[in-house]
Steps between C-alpha positions, in 0.01 A plus 500: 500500500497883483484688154788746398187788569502395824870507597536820367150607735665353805816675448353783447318508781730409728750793329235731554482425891859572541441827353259589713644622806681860299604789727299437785726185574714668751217510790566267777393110535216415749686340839252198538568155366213543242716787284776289511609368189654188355867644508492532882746263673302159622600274793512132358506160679643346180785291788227456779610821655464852460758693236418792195390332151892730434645286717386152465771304261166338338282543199222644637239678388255664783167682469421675806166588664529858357537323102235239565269782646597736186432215243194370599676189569269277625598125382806328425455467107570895537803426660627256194405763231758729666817304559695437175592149476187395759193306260196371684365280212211327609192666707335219581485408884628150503754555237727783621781558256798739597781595307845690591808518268378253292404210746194402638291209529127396320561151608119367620426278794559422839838400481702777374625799674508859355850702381385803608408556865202679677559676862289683757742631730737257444267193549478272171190450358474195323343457109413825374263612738666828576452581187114584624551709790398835555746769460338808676702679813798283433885626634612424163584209257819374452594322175851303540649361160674211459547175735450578865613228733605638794326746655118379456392220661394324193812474256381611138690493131330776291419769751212593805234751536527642857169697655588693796215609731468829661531383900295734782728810625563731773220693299098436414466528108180452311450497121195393305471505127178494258561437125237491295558405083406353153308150502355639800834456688419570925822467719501602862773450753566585823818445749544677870838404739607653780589466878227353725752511811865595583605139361232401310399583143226406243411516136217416300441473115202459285441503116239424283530492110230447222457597140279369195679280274784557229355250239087427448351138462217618216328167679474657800816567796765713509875390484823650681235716726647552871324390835817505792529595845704462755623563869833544661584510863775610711624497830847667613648446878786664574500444957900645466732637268668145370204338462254543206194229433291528214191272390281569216199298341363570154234361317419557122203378308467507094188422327592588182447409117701315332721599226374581147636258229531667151528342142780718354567272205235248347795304367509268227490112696779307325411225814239273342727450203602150649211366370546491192738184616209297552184659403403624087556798442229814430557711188356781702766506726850452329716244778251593736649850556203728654576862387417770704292219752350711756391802324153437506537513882739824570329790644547830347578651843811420693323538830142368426370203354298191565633207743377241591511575886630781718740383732667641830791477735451501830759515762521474895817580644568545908858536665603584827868601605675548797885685536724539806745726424762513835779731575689255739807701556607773342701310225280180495152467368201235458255514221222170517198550277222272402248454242208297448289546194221298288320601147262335336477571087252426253467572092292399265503683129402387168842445370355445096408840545218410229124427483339147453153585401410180609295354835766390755453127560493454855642165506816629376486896589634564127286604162273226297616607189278195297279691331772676281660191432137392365503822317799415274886594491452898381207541778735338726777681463311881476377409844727279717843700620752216537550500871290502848724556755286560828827562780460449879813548743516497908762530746520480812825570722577519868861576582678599875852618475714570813832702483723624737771697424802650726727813385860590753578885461749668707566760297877383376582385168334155554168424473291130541185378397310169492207321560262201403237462253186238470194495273211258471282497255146306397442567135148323362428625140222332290426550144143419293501545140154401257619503109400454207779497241283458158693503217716207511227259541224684304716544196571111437119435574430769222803326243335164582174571478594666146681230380301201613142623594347527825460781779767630679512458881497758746856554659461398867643793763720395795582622843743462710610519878823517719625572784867560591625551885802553618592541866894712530772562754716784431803520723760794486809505719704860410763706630666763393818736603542875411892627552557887453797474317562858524299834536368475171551106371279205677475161438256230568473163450197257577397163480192338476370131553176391322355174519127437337283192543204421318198222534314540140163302395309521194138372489406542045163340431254527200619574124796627376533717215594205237185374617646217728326408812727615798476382925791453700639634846881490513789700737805583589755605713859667480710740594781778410705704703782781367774734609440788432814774517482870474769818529469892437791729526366840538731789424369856661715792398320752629093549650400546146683159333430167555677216222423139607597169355269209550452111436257300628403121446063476437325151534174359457423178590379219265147383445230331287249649236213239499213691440477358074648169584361253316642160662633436856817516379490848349351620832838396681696675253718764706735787439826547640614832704562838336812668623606800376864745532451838461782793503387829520657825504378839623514861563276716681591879524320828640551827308387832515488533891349197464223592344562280199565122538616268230523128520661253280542098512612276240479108604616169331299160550545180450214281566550127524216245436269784456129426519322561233123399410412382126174448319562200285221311324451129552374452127324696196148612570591520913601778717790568649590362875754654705868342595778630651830482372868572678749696311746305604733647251519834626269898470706761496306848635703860539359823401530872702328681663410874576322723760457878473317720747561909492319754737550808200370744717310433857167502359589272194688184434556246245645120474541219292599172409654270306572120434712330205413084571637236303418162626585206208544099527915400469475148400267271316131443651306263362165531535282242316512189302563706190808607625434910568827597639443885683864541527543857401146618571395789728377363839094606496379853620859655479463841366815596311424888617269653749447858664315715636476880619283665722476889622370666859335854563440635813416868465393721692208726377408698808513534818339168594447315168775310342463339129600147435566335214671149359571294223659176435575358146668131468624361185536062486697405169375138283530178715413181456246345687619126470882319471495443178460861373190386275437807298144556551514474844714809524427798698545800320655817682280641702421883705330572781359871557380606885402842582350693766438897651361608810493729781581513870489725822866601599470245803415168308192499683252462220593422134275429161708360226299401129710217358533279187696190483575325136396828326586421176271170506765255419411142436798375653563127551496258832513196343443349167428118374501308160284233525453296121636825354284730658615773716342590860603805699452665794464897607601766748240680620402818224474844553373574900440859616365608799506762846658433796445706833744443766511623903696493753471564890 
């Protein structure tokens, strides 16, 4: 939500970095991997084999070790601030939310499946759990827009996030790292690969990350503090030249807090007005309208206030993964790899984001709040916020995936490649909610108790439990066939078969939010299964040009919500399939001796039966459940696309980019009983425009010491949080200011950098809520500055 003052700070700043370098620009560029800088030509495996990000006829978008290293880059909700068009809109471990061009899903429960893929070399990981791994010593990150269904095992609609790890060399390497910051930040890392025979190689990787929390519990706790480490293993074995076999093993633990909820807006509740349908009405309170409700109960500070608990997320995650990559002949080739993973997640906040100043009844785990209904209606409301919402989410997921995939090469103008695809997953997710929603009850007490006499009655809390499974087969048959047309023009066509299957159950007991007594155990079964077609005509002119044409058909199999069903039958309620055509056109192009590089893309989507998540209310006074709708009329996304990286002189370089998104509904979508049609409206978290620059120094300052210094600036125009474009619940545009400067020996042995991330301390948005006209939000992380020392032998 950055002020003008801001902007023009961050600008500025960033402005003054490119300045910096002046006449001593012309010295020469260190010749190690750490000096190199984000305009340097990267190796991608955007099409599961090796080719230059120029090259690729993909939207991609790469950050290699070199830019993670530079940045600071530790996590991937670093990654999502820095790709145009990419939002990560939830931070919460269960409830992984990522966006790209517009589409994304935020659907909750067991039996849904995300738009946006996660990958660690190649490997799905199911949910969002990839979303928690830790970045450090990486290869690079590859962000691919737009449906991928071919290529990666697991076929997605929106877009993947591809982490590819560094595998042990020829060479031993050791780096360790030591960061120490603000809120008492301590990181230290550590990774060493190398050769421990002819044939045989190993690598090793160890991280551990803490810091004091973002947000303060005045009751005691911190929120959003840090407590992670984690573990990778490798093992390369190359016994001839055709034959490569790689297993790694990696373990990560989070014991984290949970995520700070925020009153932005005390709201005026129009909710309890139904009551004045069958309960008299109090002068006080003119149709029951509550102006500015929770006022009393806002804390002055955005970051610190009293809750009534601190919660946590806590995450286990282990994965092991095994490749054979075989050189059979010298035009055929095997690739097999397999992957075995299983997380465990749990979350529990206070979701009211408010303090009951009442004893907790243990019978119920919610506030006793009869002694201010004793006290009268203006005691009551001074000291009773109008919702307890005491959260708990788990989920645990095993999955094994198996694919094999076979590629014929002869070096003519024909090229073949194929292979099989399967995926099982075990997805158990449980959620416990305790809450006490006050006013709708306590209000007609009060109106009766006016009217007729008597003493108003204590609103009773609730609580609730379920449990949704769902146990999925993912099957993927593909081919596809590249044909050089000519020297310069190639073609290739693929096809892909998907077929999903699904056993669902849903096990609700307790209370739900009307107040209803809820207990049932229902399931399901079904199945869908898709073709999936894709073709790219790539048109090279010359090394420096590549044009490409591309459409591909996304999927994304059906499901069921479940987790705010209320009957058996709303717990069987499923969605259909989301399918999706995209057309994309593109141009990347070297200049300069290559030393500049400028990518462009502009793309054209139509979605079918999109899946899109709704908070509707089941009546006045009651919070909103979630349901999933299909667009079955049609969303229409296109937009463009732009990437800039320059080396201006061999000790400086600049880049940038760029994304215009429009993503809107075609046809009428009715939503609710009322009859909210969001035909027209902008599909949630779809920045209209979004950019962001960053500059490089690497300059020598004597013999043996070399300056460094960075910044990165990103600017996120208004979006909506929600479907229906409600006005309060939009995000305003927002910036993002990193910085850092540092110095280094001319050998990248040793290197001391002082950072600051978020410099400008923006309270930018995650997420934000109306509940009973009240508005919740959640934060990035504020201003963090720190030291990092970094060596390598």
């Amino acid at each position: 939500m950055g002020s003008s003052r801001n902007f023009r700070r961050a600008l500025l700043a960033t402005v003054a970095l490119y300045a910096m370098p002046g006449a001593a620009l012309a010295q020469s560029a260190p010749a190690d991997a750490a000096g190199a800088s984000s305009s340097d030509e990267i190796v991608v495996t955007a099409r599961k084999r090796e080719e230059s990000l120029q090259d690729v006829p993909i939207s991609v978008q790469a950050f290699s070790s070199a830019a993670l290293e530079q940045a600071g880059i530790k996590d991937f909700s670093e990654i999502a601030y820095r790709v145009p068009g990419l939002k990560l809109s939830a931070e919460r471990a269960v409830d992984t939310e990522l966006f790209i061009r517009g589409i994304g899903s935020d659907i909750q429960g067991a039996g849904a499946d995300g738009a946006v893929g996660i990958f660690v070399d190649g490997a799905y990981m199911s949910r969002g759990t990839g979303s928690l791994l830790d970045l450090y010593d990486l290869e690079r990150v590859e962000v691919l827009k737009g449906p991928q269904a071919l290529r990666f095992g697991k076929s997605v609609v929106g877009g993947l996030i591809n982490y590819v790890t560094k595998k042990p060399g020829d060479e031993f390497e050791g780096r360790f790292e030591a960061t120490y910051g603000n809120y008492d930040k301590l990181d230290v890392a550590a990774s060493v690969r190398g050769p421990v025979s002819d044939t045989l190689g190993l690598g090793l990787i160890v991280s551990s990350r803490m810091h004091d929390g973002y947000a303060k519990n005045t009751r005691g706790g911190d929120e959003e503090d840090q407590n992670t480490q984690s573990v990778r293993g490798q093992l390369r074995w190359q016994p001839s030249a055709t034959l490569d076999i790689n297993l790694s093993a990696d373990y990560t633990r989070h014991r984290d807090g949970a995520r700070w909820v925020d009153v932005i807006v005390p709201g005026d509740s129009h909710e309890v007005t139904y009551n004045s349908f069958f309960a008299p009405p109090i002068a006080s309170l003119p149709g029951f309208v509550l102006p500015n409700r929770n006022a009393p109960f806002q804390s002055a500070k955005r970051r610190e206030g009293a809750h009534n608990f601190t919660g946590y997320q806590n995450s286990d995650m282990y994965g092991v993964t095994g490749s054979v990559d075989w050189e059979v002949s010298d035009s055929f080739s095997v690739a097999l790899q397999t992957a075995w993973r299983d997380s465990s997640l749990a979350a529990r906040e206070d979701g009211g984001g408010m303090f009951f100043d009442f004893a907790i009844d243990p019978a119920t785990n919610a506030p006793d709040i009869t002694p201010a209904m004793l006290a009268g209606l203006g005691t009551y409301l001074a000291t009773v916020p109008d919702s307890y919402f005491d959260s708990g989410k788990a989920e645990d997921v095993k999955q094994f995936s198996q694919e094999l995939r076979l590629r014929w090469d002869n070096g003519g103008a024909l090229r073949l490649e194929g292979g099989v695809y399967y995926l099982r997953e075990k997805i158990r997710r449980a959620e416990d909610v305790n809450f006490l929603f006050a006013d709708f009850q306590a209000i007609t007490e009060f109106a009766f108790a006016m009217e007729y006499g008597g003493t108003p009655a204590s609103p009773f809390p609730g609580s609730n439990h379920t449990v949704t499974t769902s146990n999925n087969d993912n099957i993927g048959i593909f081919g596809e066939v590249s044909y050089d047309l000519s020297d310069q023009l190639t073609f290739d066509a693929g096809l892909r078969y998907a077929y999903d299957r699904k056993n669902y159950s849903n096990n609700r007991s307790g209370e739900s939010f009307e107040g209803a007594p809820v207990n049932f155990t229902v399931s399901d079964k079904r199945s869908w299964d898709a073709w999936l077609p894709s073709a790219t005509l790539r048109f090279e002119p010359n090394d420096d040009v590549t044009l490409y044409a591309r459409y591909a058909k996304g999927y994304k199999p059906g499901g069921w919500t479940g987790e705010d069903a209320n009957t058996p039958a709303e717990a069987l309620v499923s969605f259909e399939p989301e399918t999706a055509d995209s057309f994309e056109l593109g141009a990347k192009v070297a200049l300069a001796n290559r030393r500049i590089f400028i990518n462009a893309a502009g793309y054209y989507t139509l979605y079918d039966n999109l899946q899109t998540n709704q908070f509707l209310s089941p009546g006045p006074g009651m919070p909103p459940d979630n349901f999933v709708f299909n667009a079955e009329n049609g969303t229409r996304a296109y937009g463009l696309e732009l990437d800039i990286q320059a080396r201006i002189t061999d000790t400086f370089s600049v880049s940038g980019n760029y994304a215009y998104s429009r993503c809107n509904f075609t046809g009428e979508l009715i939503i609710d009983d009322d009859g909210t049609d969001l035909d027209g409206n902008t599909c949630r978290r779809t920045p209209k425009h979004a950019f962001g620059v960053s500059a490089n120094l690497d300059q020598p300052i004597s013999d043996s010491i070399v300056l460094t210094a960075g910044s990165d600036f990103q600017y996120t125009g208004a979006n909506f949080y929600d479907n229906p474009n409600t006005p309060i619940l939009k995000f305003d545009s927002e910036i993002l200011l990193n910085a850092r400067i540092g110095v280094r020996d001319t050998d990248s042995k040793w290197e001391l950098t002082a950072w600051a991330k978020n410099l400008t301390n923006e309270l930018n948005y995650t997420s934000k809520l109306d509940l009973f006209g009240t508005i919740y939000g959640t934060y990035i992380p504020p201003r963090t500055y720190g030291v990092t020392a970094r060596f390598r032998f």
